[in-house]
N, C-alpha and C positions, 0 to 999 in steps of 0.2 A: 218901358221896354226891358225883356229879363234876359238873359242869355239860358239856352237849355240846360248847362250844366246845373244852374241855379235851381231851375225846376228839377231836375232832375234827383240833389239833395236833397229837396224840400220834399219830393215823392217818396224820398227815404225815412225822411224825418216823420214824416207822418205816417206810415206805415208802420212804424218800428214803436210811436206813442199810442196807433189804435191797437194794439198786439198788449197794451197796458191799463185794461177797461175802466180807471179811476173817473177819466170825465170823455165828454165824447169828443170824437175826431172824428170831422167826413173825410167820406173815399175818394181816394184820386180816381175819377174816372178814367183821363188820358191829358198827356201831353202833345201839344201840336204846335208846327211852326209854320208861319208865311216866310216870304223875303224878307221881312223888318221884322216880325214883330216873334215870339214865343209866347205862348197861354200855356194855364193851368189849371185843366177843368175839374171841381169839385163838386163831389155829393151837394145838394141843397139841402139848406136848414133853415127855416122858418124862424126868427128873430123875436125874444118875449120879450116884457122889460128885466128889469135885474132887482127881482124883488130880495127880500131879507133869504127867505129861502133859498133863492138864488147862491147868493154867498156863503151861505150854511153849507152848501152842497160843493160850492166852488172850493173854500177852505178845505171841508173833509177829503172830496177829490186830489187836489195836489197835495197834501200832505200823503196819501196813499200813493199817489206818482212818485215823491222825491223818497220814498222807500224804497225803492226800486236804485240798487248799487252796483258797482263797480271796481274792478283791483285797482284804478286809474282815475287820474281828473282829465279827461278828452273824448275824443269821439271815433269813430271810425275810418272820417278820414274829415280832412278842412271840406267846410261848406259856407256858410253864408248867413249874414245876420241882414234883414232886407236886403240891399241891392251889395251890401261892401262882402269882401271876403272874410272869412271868421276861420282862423287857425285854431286846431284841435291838438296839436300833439301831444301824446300823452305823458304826462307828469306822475311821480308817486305823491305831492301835495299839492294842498289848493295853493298854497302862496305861490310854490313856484309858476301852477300854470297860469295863474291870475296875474302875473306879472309878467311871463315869457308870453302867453300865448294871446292875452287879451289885453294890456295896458300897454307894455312896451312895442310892441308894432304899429300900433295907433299914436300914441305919442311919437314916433318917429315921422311919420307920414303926417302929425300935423305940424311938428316943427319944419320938414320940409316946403311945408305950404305956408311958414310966415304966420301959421295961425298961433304958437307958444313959441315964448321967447326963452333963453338961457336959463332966467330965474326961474323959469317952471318945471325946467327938467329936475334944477336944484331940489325944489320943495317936492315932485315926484321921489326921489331919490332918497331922501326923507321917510316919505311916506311907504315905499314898499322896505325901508328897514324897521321898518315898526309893523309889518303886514302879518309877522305872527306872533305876536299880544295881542293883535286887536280880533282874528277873527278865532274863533274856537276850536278844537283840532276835531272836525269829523268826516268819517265815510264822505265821498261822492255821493249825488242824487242825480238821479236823471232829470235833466229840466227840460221845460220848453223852450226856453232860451231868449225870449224874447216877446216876452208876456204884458207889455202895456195894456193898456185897456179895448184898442183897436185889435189887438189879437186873439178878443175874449166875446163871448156871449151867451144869453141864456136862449134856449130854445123849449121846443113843446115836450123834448125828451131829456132833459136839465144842461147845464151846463159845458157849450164846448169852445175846443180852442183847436188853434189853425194858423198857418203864415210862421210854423215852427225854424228856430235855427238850434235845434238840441244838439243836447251832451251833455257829459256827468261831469258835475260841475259843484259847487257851494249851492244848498237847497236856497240860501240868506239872497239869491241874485233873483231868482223868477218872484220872490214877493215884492222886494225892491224894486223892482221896475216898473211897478203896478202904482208905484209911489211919484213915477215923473209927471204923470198928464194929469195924475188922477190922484185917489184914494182908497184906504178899503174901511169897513166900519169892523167895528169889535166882534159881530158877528163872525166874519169873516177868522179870526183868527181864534175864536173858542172854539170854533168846529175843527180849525188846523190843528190848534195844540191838544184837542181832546184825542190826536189820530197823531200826531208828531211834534213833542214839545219844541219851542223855538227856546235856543239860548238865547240869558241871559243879555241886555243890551242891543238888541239888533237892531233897534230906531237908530244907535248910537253908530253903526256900521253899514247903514241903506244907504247914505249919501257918498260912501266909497266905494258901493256894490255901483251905482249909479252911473261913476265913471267911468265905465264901458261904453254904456251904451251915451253917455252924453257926448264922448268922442265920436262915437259912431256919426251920428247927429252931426255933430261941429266940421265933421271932413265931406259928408253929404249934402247940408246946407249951412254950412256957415258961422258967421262968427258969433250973432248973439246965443248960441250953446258956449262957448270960450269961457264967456263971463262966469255961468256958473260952476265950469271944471276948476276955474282960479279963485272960489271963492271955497272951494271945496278941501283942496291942495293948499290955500294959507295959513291951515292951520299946522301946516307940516314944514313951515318952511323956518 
C-alpha cells in the first residue's frame, strides 16, 4: 500500500530523470486510487538478461546522469526512498547534507525503536567527524537514489531504471548501493570511468555510502540490517 503523495514524488522523480536521456525511464501513464489502495501505472518494458553489454551501457549511462549538477546537495522538495520518507533540504556540502539529511534522522528513529543502543550513536558521532577526510570534495550529481539492483534492468531498447527517490547528492551513493544485494563487474565501471572518473578509494567508502539505505532497511524490516550498520560504524568507535 503507498500513499499518493509518494506516488506523486516518484511521478516527479521520473519525469524530471526522463528529461536526462543517459539510460531509459518509462512514462508515468497515470495515478489512481481506490478506498485502500493507491497505483502507479507505468510505460511497459520488456525485461533482457543483463548481458556484458548491458553493463557497458549501464556504466556509461550513469556516469553521463551523475554529470548533470547542482548549486546544492538536495532536492526540490522531501520525498521518499521506497515506502520511508527521505529529507532533501538543501545543504552547500555533501557532509553536511549526508549527515543532517540522511544519517542523523534515521539514526534517531532507530534509536527510538530500541533498534541502536548509546554506543552506537557514540561511534556515529565518530564517524560523521571524520566524514570529510574520507569522502572527496565534489559537485553534486543527480542520482537515482536508490538504485539496488531491483531498481534496474536491461531491456530491448538498453538499459532502464524506475522506483527512483532522486536528488543531487555524492555520485559515490547510486553505485554503492548496487553493492548491497548484489555486485557489479569491471565492465561496469571502465565504461563509468571512461565517461566520469571515480575517485580514488571508493571501495574504501561504499560500506558508509551504504548506511543509508541499510537503515532504511533496519527501520522498515528489522533487526537483522542492525547487525551490519554496527559492524560498519565499529570501526569508528
Amino acid at each position: 500500500i503507498q500513499n499518493i503523495d509518494n506516488f506523486e514524488k516518484e511521478k516527479f522523480n521520473l519525469q524530471y530523470l526522463k528529461n536526462k536521456p543517459s539510460l531509459k525511464v518509462p512514462e508515468v501513464r497515470s495515478i489512481t486510487k481506490d478506498n485502500k489502495n493507491s497505483y502507479l501505472i507505468l510505460e511497459y518494458m520488456e525485461k533482457t538478461p543483463e548481458t556484458n553489454e548491458f553493463y557497458y551501457q549501464f556504466g556509461k549511462g550513469l556516469a553521463e546522469l551523475h554529470k548533470n549538477t547542482q548549486t546544492f546537495f538536495g532536492w526540490y522538495s522531501d520525498n521518499y526512498i521506497g515506502s520511508y520518507p527521505q529529507k532533501n533540504k538543501h545543504c552547500s556540502t555533501w557532509t553536511e547534507f549526508f549527515i543532517t539529511q540522511r544519517l542523523a534522522p534515521l539514526i534517531k528513529d532507530a534509536f527510538d525503536k530500541k533498534l541502536l543502543e548509546k554506543k552506537d550513536l557514540i561511534a556515529f558521532q565518530h564517524l560523521f567527524n571524520s566524514l570529510n577526510n574520507l569522502f572527496p570534495n565534489e559537485s553534486s550529481a543527480l542520482l537515482h537514489g536508490d538504485l539496488w539492483q531491483g531498481n534496474r534492468m536491461n531491456t530491448l531498447n538498453g538499459p532502464a531504471i524506475f522506483d527512483a527517490a532522486t536528488y543531487y547528492g555524492n555520485r559515490e551513493m547510486d553505485i554503492a548501493i548496487c553493492f548491497l544485494f548484489g555486485s557489479l563487474p569491471n565492465i561496469f565501471f571502465d565504461a563509468y570511468n571512461n565517461v566520469f572518473k571515480l575517485q580514488n578509494d571508493f571501495k574504501k567508502r561504499k560500506d558508509i555510502c551504504n548506511l543509508y539505505p541499510l537503515l532504511v532497511h533496519a527501520l522498515l524490516f528489522g533487526i537483522p540490517y542492525i547487525y551490519d550498520i554496527k559492524n560498519i560504524i565499529k570501526k569508528f568507535q
